[in-house]
PyMOL Python script that loads the backbone (N, CA, C, O; Angstrom):
from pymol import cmd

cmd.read_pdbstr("""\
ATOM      1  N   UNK A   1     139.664  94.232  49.779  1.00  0.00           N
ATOM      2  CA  UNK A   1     138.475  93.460  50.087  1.00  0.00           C
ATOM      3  C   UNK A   1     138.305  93.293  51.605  1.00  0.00           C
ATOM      4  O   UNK A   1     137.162  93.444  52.036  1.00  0.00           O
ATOM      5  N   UNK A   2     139.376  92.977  52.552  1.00  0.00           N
ATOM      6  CA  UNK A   2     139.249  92.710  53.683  1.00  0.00           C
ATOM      7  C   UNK A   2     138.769  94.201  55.006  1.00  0.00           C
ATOM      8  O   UNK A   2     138.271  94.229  56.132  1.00  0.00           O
ATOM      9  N   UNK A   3     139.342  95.351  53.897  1.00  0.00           N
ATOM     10  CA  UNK A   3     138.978  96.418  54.420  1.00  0.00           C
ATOM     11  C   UNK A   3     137.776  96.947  54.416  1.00  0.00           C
ATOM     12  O   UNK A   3     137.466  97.784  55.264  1.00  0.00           O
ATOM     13  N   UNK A   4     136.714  96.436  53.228  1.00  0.00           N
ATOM     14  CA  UNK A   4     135.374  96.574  53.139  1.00  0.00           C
ATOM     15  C   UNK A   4     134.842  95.452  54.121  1.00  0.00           C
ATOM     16  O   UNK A   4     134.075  95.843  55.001  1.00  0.00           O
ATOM     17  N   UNK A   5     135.157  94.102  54.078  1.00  0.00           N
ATOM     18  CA  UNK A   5     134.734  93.715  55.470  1.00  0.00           C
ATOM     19  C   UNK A   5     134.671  94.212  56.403  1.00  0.00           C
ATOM     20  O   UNK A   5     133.579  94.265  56.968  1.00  0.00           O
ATOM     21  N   UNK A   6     135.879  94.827  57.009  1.00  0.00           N
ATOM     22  CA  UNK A   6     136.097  95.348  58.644  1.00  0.00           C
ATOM     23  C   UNK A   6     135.504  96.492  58.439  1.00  0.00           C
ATOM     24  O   UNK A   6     134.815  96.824  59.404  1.00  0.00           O
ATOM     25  N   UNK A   7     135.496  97.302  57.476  1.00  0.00           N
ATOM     26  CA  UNK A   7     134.301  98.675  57.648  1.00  0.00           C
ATOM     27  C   UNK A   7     132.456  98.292  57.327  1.00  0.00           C
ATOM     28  O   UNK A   7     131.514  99.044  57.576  1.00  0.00           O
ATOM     29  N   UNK A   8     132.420  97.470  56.965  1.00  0.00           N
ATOM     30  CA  UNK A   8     130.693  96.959  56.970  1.00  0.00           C
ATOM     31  C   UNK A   8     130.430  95.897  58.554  1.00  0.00           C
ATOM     32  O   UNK A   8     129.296  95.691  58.987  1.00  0.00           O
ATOM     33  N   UNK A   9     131.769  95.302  59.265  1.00  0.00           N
ATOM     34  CA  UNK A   9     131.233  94.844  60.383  1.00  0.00           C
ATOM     35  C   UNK A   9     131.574  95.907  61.526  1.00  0.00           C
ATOM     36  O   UNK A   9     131.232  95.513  62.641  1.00  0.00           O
ATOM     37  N   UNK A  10     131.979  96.761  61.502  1.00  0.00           N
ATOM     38  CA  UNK A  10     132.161  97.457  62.018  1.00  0.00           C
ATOM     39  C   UNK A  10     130.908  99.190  62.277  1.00  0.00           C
ATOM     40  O   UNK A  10     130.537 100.104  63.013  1.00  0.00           O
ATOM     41  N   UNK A  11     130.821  98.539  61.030  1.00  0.00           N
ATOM     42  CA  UNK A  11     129.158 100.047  60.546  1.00  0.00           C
ATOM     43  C   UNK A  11     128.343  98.943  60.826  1.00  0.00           C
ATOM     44  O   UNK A  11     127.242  99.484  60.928  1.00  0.00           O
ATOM     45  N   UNK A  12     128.105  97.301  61.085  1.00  0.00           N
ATOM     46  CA  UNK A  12     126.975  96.969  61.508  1.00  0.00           C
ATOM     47  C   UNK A  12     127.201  96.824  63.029  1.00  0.00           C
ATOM     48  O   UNK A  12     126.232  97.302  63.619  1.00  0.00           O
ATOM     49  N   UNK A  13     128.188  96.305  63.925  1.00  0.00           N
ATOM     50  CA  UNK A  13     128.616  96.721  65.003  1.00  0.00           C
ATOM     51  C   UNK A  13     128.017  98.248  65.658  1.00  0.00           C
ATOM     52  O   UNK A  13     127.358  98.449  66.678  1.00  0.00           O
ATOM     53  N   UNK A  14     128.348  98.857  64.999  1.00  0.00           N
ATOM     54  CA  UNK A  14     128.206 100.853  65.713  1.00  0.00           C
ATOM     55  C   UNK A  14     126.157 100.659  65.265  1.00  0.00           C
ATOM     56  O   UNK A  14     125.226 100.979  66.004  1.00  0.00           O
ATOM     57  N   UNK A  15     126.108 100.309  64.453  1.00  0.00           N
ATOM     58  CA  UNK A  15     124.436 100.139  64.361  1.00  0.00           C
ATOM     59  C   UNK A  15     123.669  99.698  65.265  1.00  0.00           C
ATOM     60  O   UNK A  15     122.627 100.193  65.696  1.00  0.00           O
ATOM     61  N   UNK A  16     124.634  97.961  65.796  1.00  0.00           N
ATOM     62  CA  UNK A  16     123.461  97.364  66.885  1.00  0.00           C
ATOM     63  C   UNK A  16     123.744  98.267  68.222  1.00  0.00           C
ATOM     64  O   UNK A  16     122.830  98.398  69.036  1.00  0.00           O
ATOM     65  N   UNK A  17     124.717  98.744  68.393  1.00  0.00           N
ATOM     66  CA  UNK A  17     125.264  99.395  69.691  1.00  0.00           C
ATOM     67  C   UNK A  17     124.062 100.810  70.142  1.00  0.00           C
ATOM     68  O   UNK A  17     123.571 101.146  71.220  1.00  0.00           O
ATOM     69  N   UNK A  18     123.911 101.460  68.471  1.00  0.00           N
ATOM     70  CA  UNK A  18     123.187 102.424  68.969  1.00  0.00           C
ATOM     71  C   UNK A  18     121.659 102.237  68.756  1.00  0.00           C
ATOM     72  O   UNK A  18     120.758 102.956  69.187  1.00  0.00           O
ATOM     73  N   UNK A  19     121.585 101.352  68.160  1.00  0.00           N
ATOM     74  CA  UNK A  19     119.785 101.011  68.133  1.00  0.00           C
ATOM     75  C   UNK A  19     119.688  99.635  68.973  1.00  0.00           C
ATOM     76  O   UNK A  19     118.705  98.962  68.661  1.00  0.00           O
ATOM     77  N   UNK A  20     120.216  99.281  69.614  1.00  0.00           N
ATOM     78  CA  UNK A  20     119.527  98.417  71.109  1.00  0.00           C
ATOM     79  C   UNK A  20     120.105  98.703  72.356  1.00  0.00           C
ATOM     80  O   UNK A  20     119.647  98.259  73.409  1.00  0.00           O
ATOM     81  N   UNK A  21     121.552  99.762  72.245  1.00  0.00           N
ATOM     82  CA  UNK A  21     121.570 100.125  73.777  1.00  0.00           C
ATOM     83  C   UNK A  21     121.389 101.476  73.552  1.00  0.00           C
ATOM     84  O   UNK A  21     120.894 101.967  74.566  1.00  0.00           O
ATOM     85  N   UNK A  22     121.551 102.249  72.744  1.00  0.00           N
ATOM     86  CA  UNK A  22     121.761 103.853  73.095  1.00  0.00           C
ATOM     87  C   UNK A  22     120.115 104.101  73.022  1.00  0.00           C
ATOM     88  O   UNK A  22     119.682 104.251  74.164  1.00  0.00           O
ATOM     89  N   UNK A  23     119.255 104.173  72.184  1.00  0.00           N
ATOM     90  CA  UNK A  23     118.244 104.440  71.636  1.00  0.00           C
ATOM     91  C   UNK A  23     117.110 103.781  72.835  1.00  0.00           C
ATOM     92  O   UNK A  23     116.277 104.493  73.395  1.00  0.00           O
ATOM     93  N   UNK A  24     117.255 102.390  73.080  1.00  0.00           N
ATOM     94  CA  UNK A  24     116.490 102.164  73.746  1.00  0.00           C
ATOM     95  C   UNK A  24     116.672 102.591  75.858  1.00  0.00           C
ATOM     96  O   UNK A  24     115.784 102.618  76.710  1.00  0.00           O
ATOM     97  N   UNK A  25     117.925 102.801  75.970  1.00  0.00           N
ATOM     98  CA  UNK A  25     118.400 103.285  77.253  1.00  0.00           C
ATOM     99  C   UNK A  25     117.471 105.202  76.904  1.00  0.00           C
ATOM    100  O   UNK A  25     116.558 105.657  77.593  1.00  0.00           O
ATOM    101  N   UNK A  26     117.881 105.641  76.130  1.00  0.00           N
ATOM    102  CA  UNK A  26     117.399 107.114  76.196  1.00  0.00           C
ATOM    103  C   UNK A  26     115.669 106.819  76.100  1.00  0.00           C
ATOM    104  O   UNK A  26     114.960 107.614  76.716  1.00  0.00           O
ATOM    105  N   UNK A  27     115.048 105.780  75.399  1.00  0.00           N
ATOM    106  CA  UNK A  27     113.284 105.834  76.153  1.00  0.00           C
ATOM    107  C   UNK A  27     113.466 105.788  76.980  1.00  0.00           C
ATOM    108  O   UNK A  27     112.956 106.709  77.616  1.00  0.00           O
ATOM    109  N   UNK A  28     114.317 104.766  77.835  1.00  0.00           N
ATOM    110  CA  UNK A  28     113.886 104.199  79.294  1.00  0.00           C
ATOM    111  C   UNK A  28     114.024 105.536  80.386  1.00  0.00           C
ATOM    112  O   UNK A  28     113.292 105.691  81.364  1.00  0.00           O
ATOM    113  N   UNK A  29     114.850 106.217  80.083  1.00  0.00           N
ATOM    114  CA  UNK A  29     114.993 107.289  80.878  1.00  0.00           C
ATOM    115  C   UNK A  29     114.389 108.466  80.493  1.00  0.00           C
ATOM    116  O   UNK A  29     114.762 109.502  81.044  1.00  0.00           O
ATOM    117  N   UNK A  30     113.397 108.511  79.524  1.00  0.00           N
ATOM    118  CA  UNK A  30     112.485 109.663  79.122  1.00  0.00           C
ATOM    119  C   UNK A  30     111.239 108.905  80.214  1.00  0.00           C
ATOM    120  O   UNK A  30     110.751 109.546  81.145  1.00  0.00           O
ATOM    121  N   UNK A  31     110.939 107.798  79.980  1.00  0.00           N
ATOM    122  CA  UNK A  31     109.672 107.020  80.482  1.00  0.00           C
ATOM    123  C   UNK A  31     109.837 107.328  81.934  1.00  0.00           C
ATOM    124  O   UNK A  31     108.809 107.714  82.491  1.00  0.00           O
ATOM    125  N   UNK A  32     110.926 107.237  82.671  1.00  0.00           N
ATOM    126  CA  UNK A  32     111.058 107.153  83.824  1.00  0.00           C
ATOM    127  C   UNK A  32     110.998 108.545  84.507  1.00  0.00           C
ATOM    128  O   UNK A  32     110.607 108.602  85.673  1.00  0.00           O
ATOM    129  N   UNK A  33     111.425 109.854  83.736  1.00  0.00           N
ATOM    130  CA  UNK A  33     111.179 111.065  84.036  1.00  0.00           C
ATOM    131  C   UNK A  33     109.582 111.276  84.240  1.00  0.00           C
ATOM    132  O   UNK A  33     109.159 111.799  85.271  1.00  0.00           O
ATOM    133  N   UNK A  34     108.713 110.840  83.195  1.00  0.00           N
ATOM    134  CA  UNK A  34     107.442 111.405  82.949  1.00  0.00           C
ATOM    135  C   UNK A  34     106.857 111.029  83.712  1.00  0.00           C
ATOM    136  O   UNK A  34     105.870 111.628  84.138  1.00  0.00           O
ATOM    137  N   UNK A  35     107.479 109.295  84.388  1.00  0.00           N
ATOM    138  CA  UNK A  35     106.368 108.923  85.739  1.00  0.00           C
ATOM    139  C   UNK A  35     106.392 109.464  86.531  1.00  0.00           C
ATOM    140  O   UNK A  35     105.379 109.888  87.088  1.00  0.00           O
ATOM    141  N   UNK A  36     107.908 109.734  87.018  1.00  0.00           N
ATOM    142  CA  UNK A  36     107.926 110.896  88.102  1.00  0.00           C
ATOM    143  C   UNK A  36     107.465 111.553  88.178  1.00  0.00           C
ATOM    144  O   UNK A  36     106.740 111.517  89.172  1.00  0.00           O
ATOM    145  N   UNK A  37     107.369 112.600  87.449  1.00  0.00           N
ATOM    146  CA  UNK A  37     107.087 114.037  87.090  1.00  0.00           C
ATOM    147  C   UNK A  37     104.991 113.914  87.644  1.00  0.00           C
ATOM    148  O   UNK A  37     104.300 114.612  88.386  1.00  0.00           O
ATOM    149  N   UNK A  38     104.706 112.721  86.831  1.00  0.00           N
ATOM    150  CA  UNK A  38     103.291 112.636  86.968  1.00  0.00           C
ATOM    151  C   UNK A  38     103.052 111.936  88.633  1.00  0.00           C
ATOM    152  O   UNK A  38     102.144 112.084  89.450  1.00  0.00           O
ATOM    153  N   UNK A  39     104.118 111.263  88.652  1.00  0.00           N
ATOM    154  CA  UNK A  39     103.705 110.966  90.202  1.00  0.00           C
ATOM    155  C   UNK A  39     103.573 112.072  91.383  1.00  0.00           C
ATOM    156  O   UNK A  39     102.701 112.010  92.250  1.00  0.00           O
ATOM    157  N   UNK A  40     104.519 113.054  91.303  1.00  0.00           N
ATOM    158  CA  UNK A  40     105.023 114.207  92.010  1.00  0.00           C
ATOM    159  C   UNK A  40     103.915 115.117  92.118  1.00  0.00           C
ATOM    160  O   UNK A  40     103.531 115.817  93.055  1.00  0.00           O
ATOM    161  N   UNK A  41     103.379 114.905  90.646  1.00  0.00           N
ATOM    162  CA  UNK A  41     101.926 115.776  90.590  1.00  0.00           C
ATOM    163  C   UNK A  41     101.141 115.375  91.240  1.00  0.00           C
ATOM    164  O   UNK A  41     100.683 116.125  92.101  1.00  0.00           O
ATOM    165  N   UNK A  42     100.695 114.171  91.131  1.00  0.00           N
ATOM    166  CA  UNK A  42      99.728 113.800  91.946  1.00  0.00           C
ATOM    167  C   UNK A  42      99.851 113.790  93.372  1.00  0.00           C
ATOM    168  O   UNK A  42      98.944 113.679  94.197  1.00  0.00           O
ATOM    169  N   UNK A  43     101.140 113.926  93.575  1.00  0.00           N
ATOM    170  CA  UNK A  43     101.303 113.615  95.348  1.00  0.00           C
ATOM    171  C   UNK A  43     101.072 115.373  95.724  1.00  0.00           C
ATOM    172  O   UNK A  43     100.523 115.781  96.748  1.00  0.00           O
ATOM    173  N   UNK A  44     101.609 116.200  94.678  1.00  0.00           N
ATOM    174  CA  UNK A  44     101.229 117.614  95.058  1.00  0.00           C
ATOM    175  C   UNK A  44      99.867 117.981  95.039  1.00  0.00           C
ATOM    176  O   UNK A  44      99.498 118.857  95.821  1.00  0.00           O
ATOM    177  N   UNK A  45      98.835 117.302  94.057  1.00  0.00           N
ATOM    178  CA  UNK A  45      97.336 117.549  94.142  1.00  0.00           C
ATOM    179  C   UNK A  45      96.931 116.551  95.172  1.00  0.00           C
ATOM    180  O   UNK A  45      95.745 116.815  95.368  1.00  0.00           O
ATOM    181  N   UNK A  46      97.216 115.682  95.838  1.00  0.00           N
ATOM    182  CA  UNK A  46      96.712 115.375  97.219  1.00  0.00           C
ATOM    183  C   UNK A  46      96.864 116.232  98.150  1.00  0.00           C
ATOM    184  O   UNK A  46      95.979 116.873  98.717  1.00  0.00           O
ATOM    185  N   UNK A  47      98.212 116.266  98.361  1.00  0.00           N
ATOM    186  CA  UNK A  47      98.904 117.337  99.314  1.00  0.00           C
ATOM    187  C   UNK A  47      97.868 119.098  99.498  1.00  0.00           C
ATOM    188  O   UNK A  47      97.452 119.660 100.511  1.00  0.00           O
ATOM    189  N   UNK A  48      97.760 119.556  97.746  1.00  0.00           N
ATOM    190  CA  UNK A  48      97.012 120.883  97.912  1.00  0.00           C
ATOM    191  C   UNK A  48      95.444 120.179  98.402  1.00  0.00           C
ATOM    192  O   UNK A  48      94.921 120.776  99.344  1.00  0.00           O
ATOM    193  N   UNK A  49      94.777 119.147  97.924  1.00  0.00           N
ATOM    194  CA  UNK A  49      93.344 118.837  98.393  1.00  0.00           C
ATOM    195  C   UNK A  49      93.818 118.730 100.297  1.00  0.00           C
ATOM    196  O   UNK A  49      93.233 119.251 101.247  1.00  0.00           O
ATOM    197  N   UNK A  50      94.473 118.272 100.295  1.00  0.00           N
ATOM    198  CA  UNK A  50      94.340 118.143 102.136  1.00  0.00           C
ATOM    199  C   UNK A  50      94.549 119.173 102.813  1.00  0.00           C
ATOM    200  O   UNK A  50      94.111 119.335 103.952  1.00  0.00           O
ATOM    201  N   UNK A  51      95.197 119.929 102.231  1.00  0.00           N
ATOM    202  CA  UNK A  51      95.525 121.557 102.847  1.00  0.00           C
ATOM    203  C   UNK A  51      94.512 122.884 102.826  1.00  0.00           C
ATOM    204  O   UNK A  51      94.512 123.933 103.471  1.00  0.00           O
ATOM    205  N   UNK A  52      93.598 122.309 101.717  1.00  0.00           N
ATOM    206  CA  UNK A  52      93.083 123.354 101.592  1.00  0.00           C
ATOM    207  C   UNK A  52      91.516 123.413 102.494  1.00  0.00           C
ATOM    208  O   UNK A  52      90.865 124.419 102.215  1.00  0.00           O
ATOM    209  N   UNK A  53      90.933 122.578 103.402  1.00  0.00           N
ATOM    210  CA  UNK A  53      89.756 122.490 104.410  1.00  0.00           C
ATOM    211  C   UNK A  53      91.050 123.187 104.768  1.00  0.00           C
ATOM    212  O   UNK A  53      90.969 124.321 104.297  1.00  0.00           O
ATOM    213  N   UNK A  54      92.304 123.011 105.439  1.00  0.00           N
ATOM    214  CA  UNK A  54      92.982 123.361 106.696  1.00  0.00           C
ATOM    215  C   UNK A  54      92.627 124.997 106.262  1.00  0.00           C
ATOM    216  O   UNK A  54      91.658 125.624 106.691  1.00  0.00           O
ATOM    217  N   UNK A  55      93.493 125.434 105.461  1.00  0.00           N
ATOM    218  CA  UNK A  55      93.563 126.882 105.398  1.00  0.00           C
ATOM    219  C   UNK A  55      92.578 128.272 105.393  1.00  0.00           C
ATOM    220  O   UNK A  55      92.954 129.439 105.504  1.00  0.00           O
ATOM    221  N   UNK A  56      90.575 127.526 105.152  1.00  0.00           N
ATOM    222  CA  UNK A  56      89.790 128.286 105.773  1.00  0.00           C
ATOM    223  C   UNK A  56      89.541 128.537 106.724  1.00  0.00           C
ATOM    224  O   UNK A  56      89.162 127.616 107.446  1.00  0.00           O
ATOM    225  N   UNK A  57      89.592 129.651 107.179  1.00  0.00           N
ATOM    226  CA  UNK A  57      89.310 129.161 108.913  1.00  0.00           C
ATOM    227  C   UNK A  57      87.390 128.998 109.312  1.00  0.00           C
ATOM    228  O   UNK A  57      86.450 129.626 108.825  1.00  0.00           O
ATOM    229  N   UNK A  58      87.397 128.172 110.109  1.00  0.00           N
ATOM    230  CA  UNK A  58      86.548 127.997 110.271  1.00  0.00           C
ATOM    231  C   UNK A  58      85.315 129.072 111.046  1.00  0.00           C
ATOM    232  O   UNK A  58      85.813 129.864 111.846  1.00  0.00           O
ATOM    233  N   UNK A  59      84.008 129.147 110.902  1.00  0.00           N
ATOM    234  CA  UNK A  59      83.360 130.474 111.139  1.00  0.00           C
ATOM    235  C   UNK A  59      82.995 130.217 112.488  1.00  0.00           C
ATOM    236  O   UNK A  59      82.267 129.260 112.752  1.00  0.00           O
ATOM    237  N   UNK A  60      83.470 131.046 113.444  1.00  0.00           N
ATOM    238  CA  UNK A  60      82.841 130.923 114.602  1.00  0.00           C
ATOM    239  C   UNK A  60      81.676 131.528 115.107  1.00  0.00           C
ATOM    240  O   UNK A  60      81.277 132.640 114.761  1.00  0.00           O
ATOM    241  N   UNK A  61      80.901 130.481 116.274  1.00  0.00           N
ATOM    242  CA  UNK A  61      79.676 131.611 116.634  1.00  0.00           C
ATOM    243  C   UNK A  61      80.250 131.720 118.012  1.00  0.00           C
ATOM    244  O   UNK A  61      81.249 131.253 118.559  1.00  0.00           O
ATOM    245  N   UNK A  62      79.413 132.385 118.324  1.00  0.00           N
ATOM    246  CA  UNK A  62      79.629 133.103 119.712  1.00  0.00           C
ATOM    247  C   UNK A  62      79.272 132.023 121.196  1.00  0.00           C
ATOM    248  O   UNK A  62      78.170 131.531 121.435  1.00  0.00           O
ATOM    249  N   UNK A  63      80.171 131.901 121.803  1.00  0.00           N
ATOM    250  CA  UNK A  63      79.734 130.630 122.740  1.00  0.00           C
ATOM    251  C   UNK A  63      78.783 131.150 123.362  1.00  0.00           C
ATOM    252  O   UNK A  63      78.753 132.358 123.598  1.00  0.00           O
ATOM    253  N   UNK A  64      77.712 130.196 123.784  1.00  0.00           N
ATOM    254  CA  UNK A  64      76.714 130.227 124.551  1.00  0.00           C
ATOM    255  C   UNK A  64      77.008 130.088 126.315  1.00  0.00           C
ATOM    256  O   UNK A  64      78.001 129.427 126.619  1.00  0.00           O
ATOM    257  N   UNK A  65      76.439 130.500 127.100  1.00  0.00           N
ATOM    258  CA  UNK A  65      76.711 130.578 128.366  1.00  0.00           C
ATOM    259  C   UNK A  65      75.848 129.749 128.591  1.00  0.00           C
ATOM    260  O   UNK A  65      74.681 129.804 128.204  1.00  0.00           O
ATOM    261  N   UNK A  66      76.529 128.607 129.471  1.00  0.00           N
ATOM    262  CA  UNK A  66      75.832 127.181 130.229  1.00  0.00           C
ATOM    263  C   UNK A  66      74.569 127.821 130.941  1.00  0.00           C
ATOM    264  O   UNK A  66      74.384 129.003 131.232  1.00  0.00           O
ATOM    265  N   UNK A  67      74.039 127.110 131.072  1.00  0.00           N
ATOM    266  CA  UNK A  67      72.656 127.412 132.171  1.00  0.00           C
ATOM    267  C   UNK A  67      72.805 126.889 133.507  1.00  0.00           C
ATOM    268  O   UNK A  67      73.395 125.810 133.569  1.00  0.00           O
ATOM    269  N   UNK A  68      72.590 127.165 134.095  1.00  0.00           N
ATOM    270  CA  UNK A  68      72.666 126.789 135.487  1.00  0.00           C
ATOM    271  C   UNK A  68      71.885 124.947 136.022  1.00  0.00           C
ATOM    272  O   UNK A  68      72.127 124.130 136.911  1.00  0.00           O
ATOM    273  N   UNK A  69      71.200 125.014 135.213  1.00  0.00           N
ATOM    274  CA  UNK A  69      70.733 123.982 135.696  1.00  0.00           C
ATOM    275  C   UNK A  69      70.900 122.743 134.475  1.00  0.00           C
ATOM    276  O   UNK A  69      70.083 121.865 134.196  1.00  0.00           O
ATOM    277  N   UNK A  70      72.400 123.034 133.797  1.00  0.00           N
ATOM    278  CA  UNK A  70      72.709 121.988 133.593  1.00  0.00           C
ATOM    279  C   UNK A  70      73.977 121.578 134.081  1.00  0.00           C
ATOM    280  O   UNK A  70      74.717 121.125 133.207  1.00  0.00           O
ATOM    281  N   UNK A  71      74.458 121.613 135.293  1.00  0.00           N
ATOM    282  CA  UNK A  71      75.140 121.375 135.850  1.00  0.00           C
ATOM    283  C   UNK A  71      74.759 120.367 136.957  1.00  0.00           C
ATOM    284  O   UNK A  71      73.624 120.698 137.300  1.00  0.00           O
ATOM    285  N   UNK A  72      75.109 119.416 137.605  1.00  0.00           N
ATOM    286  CA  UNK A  72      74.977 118.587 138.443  1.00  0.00           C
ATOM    287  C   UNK A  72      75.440 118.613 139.777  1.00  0.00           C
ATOM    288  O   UNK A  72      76.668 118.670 139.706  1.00  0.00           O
ATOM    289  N   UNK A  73      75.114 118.600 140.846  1.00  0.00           N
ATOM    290  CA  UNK A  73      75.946 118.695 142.253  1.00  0.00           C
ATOM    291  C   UNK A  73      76.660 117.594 142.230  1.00  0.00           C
ATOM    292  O   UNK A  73      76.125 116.730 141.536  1.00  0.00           O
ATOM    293  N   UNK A  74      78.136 117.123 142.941  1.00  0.00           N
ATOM    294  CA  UNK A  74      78.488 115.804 143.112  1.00  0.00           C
ATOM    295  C   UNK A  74      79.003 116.032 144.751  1.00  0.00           C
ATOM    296  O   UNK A  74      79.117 117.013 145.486  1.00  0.00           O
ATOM    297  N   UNK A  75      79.169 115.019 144.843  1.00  0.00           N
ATOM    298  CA  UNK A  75      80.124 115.243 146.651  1.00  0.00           C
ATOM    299  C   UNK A  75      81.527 114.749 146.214  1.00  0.00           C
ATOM    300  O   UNK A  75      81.660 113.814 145.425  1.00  0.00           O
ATOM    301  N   UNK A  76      82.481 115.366 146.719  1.00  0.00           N
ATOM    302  CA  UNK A  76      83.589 114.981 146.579  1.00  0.00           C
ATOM    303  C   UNK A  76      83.971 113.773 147.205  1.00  0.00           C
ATOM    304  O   UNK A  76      83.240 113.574 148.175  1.00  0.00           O
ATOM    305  N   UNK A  77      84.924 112.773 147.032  1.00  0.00           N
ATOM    306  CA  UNK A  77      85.110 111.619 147.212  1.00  0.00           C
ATOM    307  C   UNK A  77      86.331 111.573 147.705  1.00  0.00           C
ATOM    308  O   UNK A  77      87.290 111.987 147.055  1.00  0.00           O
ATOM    309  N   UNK A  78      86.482 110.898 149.306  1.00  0.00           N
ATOM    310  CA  UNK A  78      87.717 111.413 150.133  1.00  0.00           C
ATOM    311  C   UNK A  78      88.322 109.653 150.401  1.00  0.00           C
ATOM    312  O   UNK A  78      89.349 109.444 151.046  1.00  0.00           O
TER     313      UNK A  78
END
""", "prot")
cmd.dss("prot")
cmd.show_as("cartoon", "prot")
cmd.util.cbc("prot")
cmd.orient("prot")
């Protein structure tokens, strides 16, 4: 009789052990992967949106040559 005790508190023992620490520790560390994972993404789709104005180059035109008369005389200042 005493041996069916110690094997039913013992099978309810190994029960609470794995359904409130094992079970609920393995969500917590699935949950905590996926934020990452989704955070990382998002910091990589910022990262590609900011990079990508950089990497067209921009179209150049052909510089224009100043005109002469937009230039100003000054006197130098001694």
């Amino acid at each position: 009789m005493l041996r069916w005790i110690l094997i039913v508190f013992f099978g309810w023992l190994l029960y609470k052990l794995v359904f409130n620490i094992i079970v609920p520790g393995y969500r917590l560390t699935q949950k905590v992967k996926r934020q990452m994972s989704d955070m990382q993404e998002g910091m990589r789709q910022q990262y590609e949106a900011q990079q990508a104005p950089q990497q067209a180059p921009p179209a150049q035109r052909p510089a224009e040559k100043p005109r002469k008369d937009d230039y100003l005389d000054f006197e130098e200042i001694k």
